[in-house]
N, CA and C atoms as a LAMMPS dump frame, in Angstrom:
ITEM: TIMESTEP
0
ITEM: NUMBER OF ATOMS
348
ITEM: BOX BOUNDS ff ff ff
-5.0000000000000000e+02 5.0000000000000000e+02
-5.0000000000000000e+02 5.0000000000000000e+02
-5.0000000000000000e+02 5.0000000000000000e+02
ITEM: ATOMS id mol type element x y z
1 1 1 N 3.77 2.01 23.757
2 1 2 C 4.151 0.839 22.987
3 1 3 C 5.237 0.049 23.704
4 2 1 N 6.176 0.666 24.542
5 2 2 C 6.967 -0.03 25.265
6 2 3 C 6.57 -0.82 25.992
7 3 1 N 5.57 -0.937 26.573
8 3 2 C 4.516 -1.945 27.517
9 3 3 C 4.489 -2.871 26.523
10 4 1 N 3.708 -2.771 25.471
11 4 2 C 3.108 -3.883 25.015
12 4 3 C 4.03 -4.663 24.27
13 5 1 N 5.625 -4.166 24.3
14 5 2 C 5.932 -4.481 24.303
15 5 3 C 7.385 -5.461 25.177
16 6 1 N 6.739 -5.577 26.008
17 6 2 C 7.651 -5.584 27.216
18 6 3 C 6.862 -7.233 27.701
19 7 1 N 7.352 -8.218 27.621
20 7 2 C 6.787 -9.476 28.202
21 7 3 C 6.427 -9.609 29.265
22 8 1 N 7.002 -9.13 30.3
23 8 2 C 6.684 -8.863 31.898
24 8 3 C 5.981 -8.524 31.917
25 9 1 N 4.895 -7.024 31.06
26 9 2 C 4.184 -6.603 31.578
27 9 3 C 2.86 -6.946 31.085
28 10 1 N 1.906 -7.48 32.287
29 10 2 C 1.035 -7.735 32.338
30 10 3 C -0.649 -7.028 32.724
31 11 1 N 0.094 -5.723 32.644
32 11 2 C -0.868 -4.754 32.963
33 11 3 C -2.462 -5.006 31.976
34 12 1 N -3.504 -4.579 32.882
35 12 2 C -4.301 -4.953 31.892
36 12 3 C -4.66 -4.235 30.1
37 13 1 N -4.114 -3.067 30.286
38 13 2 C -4.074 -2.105 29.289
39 13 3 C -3.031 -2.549 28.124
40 14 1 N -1.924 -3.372 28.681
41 14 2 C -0.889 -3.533 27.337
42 14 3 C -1.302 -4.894 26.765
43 15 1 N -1.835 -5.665 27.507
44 15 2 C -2.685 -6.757 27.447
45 15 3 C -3.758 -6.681 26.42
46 16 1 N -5.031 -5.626 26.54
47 16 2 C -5.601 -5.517 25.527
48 16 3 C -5.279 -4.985 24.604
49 17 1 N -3.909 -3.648 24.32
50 17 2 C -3.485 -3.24 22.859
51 17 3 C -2.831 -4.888 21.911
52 18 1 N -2.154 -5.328 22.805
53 18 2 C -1.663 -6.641 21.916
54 18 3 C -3.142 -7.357 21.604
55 19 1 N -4.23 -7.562 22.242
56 19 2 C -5.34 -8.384 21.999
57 19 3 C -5.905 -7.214 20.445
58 20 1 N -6.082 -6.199 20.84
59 20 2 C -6.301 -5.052 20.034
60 20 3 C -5.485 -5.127 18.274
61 21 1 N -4.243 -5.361 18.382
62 21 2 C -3.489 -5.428 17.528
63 21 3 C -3.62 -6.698 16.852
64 22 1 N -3.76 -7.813 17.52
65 22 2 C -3.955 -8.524 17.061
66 22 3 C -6.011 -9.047 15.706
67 23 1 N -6.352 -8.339 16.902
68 23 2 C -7.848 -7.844 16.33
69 23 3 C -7.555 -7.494 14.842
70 24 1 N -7.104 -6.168 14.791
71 24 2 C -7.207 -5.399 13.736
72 24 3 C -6.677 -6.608 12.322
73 25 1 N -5.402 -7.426 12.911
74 25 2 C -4.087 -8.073 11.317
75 25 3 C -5.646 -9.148 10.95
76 26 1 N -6.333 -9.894 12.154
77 26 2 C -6.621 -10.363 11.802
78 26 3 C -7.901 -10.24 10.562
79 27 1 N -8.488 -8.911 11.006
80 27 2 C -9.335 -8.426 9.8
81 27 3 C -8.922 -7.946 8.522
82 28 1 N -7.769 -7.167 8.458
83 28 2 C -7.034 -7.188 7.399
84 28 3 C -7.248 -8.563 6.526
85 29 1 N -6.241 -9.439 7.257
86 29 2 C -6.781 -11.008 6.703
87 29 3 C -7.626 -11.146 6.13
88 30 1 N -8.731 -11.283 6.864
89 30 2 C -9.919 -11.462 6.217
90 30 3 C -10.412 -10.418 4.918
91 31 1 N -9.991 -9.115 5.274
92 31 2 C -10.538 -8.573 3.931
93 31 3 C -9.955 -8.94 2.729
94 32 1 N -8.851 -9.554 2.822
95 32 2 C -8.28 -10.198 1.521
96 32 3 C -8.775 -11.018 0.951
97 33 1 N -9.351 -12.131 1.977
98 33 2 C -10.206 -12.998 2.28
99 33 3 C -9.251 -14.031 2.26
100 34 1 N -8.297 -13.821 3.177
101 34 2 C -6.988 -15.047 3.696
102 34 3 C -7.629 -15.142 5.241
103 35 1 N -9.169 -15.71 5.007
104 35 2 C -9.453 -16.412 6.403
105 35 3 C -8.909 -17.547 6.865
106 36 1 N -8.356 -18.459 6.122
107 36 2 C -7.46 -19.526 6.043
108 36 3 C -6.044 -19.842 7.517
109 37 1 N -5.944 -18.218 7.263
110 37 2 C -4.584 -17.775 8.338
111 37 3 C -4.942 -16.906 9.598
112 38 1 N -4.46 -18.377 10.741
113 38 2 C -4.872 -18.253 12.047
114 38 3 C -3.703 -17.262 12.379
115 39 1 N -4.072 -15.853 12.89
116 39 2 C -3.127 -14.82 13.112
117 39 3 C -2.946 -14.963 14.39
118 40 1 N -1.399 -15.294 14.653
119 40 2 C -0.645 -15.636 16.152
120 40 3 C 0.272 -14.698 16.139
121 41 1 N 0.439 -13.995 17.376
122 41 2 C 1.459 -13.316 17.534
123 41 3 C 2.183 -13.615 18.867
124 42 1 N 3.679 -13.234 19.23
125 42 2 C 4.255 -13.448 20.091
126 42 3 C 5.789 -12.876 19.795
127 43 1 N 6.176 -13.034 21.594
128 43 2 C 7.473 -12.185 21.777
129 43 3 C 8.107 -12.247 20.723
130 44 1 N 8.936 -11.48 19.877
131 44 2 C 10.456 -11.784 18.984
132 44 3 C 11.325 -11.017 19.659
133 45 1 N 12.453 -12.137 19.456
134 45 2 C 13.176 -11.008 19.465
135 45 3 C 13.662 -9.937 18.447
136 46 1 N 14.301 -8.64 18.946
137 46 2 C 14.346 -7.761 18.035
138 46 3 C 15.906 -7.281 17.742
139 47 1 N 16.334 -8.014 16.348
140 47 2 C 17.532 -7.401 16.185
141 47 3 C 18.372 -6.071 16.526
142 48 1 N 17.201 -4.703 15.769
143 48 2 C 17.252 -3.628 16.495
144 48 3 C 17.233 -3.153 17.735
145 49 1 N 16.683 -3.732 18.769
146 49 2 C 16.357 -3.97 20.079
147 49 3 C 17.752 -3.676 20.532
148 50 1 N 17.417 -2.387 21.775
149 50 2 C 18.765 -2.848 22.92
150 50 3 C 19.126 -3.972 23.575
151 51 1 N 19.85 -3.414 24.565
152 51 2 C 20.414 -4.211 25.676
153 51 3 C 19.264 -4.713 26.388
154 52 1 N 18.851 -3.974 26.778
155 52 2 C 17.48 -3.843 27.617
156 52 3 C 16.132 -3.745 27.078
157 53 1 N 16.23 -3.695 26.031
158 53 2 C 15.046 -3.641 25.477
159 53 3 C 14.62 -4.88 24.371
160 54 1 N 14.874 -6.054 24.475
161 54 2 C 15.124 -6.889 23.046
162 54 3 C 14.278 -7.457 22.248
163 55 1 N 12.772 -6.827 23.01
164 55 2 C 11.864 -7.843 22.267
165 55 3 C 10.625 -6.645 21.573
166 56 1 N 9.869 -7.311 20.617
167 56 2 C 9.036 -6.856 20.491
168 56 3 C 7.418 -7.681 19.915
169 57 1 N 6.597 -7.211 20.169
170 57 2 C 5.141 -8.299 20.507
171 57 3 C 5.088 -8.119 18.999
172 58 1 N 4.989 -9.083 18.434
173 58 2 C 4.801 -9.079 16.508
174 58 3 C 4.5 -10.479 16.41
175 59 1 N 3.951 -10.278 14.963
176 59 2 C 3.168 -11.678 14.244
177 59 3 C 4.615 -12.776 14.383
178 60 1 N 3.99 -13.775 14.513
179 60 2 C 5.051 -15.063 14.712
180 60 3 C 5.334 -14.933 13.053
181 61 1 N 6.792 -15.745 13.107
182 61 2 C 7.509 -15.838 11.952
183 61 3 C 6.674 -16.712 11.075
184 62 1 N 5.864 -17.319 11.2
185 62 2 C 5.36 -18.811 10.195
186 62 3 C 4.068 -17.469 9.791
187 63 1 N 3.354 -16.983 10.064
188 63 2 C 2.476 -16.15 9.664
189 63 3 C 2.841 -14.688 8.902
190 64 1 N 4.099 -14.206 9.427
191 64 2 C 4.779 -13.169 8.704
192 64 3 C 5.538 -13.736 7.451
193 65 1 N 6.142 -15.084 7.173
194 65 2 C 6.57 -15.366 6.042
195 65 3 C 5.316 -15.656 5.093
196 66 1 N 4.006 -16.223 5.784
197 66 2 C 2.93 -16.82 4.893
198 66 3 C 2.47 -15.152 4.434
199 67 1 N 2.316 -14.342 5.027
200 67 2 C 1.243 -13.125 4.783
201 67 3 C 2.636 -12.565 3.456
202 68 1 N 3.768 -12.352 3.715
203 68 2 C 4.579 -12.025 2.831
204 68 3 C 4.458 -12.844 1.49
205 69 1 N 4.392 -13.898 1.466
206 69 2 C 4.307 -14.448 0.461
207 69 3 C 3.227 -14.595 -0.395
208 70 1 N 1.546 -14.37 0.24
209 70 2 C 1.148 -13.808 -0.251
210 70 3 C 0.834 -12.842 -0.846
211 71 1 N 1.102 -11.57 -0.067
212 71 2 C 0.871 -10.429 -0.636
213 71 3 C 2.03 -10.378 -2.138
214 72 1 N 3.564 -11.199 -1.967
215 72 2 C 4.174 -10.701 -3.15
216 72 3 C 3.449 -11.658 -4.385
217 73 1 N 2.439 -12.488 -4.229
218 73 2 C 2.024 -13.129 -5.44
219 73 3 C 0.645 -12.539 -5.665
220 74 1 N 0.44 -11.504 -4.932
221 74 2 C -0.92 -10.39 -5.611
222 74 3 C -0.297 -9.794 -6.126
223 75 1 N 0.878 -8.84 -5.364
224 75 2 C 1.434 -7.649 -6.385
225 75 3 C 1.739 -8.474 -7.67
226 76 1 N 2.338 -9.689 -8.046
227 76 2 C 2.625 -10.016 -9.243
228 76 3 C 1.538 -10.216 -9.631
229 77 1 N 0.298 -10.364 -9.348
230 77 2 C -0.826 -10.87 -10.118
231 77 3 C -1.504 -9.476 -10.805
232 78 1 N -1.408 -8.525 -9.867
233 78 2 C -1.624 -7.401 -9.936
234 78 3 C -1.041 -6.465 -10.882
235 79 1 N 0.335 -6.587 -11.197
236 79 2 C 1.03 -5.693 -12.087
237 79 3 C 1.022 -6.287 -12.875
238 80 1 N 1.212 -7.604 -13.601
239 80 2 C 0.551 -8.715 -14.777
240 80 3 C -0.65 -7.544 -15.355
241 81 1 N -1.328 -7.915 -14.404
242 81 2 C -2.991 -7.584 -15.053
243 81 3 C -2.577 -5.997 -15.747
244 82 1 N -1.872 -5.141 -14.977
245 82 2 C -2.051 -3.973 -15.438
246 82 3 C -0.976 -3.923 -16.688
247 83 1 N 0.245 -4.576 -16.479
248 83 2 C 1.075 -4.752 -17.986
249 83 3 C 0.008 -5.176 -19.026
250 84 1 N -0.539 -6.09 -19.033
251 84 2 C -1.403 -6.388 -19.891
252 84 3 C -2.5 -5.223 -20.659
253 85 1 N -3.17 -4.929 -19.202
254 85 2 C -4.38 -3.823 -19.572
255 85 3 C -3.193 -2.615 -20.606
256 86 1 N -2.141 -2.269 -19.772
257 86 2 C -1.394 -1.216 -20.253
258 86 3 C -1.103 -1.417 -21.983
259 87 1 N -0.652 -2.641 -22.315
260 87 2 C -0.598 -3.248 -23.765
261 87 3 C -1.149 -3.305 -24.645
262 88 1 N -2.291 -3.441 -24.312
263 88 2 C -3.464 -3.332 -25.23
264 88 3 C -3.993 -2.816 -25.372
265 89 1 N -4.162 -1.12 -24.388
266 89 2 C -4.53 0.381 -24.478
267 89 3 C -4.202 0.512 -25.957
268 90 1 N -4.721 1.834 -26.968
269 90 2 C -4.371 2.058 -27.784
270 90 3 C -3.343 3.192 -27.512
271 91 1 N -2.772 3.738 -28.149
272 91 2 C -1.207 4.494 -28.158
273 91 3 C -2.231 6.058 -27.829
274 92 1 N -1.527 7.087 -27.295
275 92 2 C -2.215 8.631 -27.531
276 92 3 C -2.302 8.803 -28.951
277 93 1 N -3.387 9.329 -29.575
278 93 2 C -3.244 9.733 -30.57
279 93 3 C -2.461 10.774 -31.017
280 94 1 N -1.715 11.113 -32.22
281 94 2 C -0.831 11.639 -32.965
282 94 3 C -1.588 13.278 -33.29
283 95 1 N -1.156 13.921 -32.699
284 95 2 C -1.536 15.822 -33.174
285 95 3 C -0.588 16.134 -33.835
286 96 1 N -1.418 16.28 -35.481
287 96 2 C -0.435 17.007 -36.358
288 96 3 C -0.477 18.579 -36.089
289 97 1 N 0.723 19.186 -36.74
290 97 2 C 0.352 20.521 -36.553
291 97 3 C -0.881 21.054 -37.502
292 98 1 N -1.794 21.954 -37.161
293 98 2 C -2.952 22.955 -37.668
294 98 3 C -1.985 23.805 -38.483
295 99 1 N -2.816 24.001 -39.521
296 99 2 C -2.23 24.711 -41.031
297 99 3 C -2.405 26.039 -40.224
298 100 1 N -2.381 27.055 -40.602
299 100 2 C -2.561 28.503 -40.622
300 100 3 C -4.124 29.043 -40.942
301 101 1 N -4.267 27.999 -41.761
302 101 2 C -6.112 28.431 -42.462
303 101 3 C -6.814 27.899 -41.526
304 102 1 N -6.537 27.016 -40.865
305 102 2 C -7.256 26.242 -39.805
306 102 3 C -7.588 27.176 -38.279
307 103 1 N -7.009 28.313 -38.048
308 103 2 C -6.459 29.236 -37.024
309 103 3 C -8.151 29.532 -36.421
310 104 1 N -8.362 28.947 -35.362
311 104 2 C -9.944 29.478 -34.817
312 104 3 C -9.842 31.104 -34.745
313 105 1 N -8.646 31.991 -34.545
314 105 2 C -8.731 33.212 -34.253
315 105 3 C -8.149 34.076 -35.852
316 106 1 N -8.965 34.727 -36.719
317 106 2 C -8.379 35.241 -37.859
318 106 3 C -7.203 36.144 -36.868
319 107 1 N -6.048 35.929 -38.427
320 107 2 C -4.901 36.909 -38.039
321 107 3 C -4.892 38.233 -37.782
322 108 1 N -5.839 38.733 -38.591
323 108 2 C -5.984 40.38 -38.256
324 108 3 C -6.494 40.656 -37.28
325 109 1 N -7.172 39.749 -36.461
326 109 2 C -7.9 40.195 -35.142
327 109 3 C -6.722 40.485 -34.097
328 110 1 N -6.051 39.492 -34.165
329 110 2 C -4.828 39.519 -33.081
330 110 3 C -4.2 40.718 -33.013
331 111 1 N -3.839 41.894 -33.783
332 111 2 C -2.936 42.871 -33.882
333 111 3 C -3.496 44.07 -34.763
334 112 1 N -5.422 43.879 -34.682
335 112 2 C -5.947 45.132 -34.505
336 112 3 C -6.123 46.186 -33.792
337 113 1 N -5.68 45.75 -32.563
338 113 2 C -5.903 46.772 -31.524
339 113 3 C -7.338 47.278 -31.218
340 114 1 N -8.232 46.277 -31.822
341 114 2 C -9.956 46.066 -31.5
342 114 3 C -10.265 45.262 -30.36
343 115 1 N -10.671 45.477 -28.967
344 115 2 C -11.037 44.705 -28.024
345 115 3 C -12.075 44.01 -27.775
346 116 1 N -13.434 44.859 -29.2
347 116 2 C -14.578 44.422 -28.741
348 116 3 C -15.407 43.145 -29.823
């Protein structure tokens, strides 16, 4: 991952994981069906990043704020729907306690000392 992420390097292998990586966000995308969003990626820099190390190959900022902002207006669309569904479930029903007469096992069986 240090290759591919490394701007200099132009090897053909770190070359296709970024082409690769980029492959994959963009199907994601699409399975949402946010074909709409042309997935670009390029150098950032990386806060975390050393001295020497400062960048890393990631979705450009205009596509990482758009994909964020979508996804947080599914989760709200999403937990809506289920507050709702959850609301209008009916409650567990209420188990009163069983009388004594009600007992599937008669009392004398329990402490006959009959096994069969």
């Amino acid at each position: 991952m240090n290759a591919v992420h490394t701007p200099t390097n132009i090897d053909t292998i770190a070359v296709e994981l970024r082409n690769l990586l980029a492959t994959v966000d963009a199907q994601v995308a699409a399975a949402y069906g946010w074909t709409d969003i042309k997935i670009t990626y390029d150098f950032r820099e990386f806060a975390g990043g050393s001295v020497n190390d400062p960048w890393r190959w990631a979705l450009s900022e205009v596509v990482t704020a758009e994909l964020m902002h979508r996804l947080t207006v599914l989760n709200r669309q999403r937990f809506e729907k289920f507050s709702q569904a959850q609301a209008a479930a009916p409650g567990p029903a209420k188990r009163g306690r069983r009388s004594k007469a009600a007992s599937p096992v008669p009392q004398k069986d329990l402490f006959s000392g009959d096994n069969g």
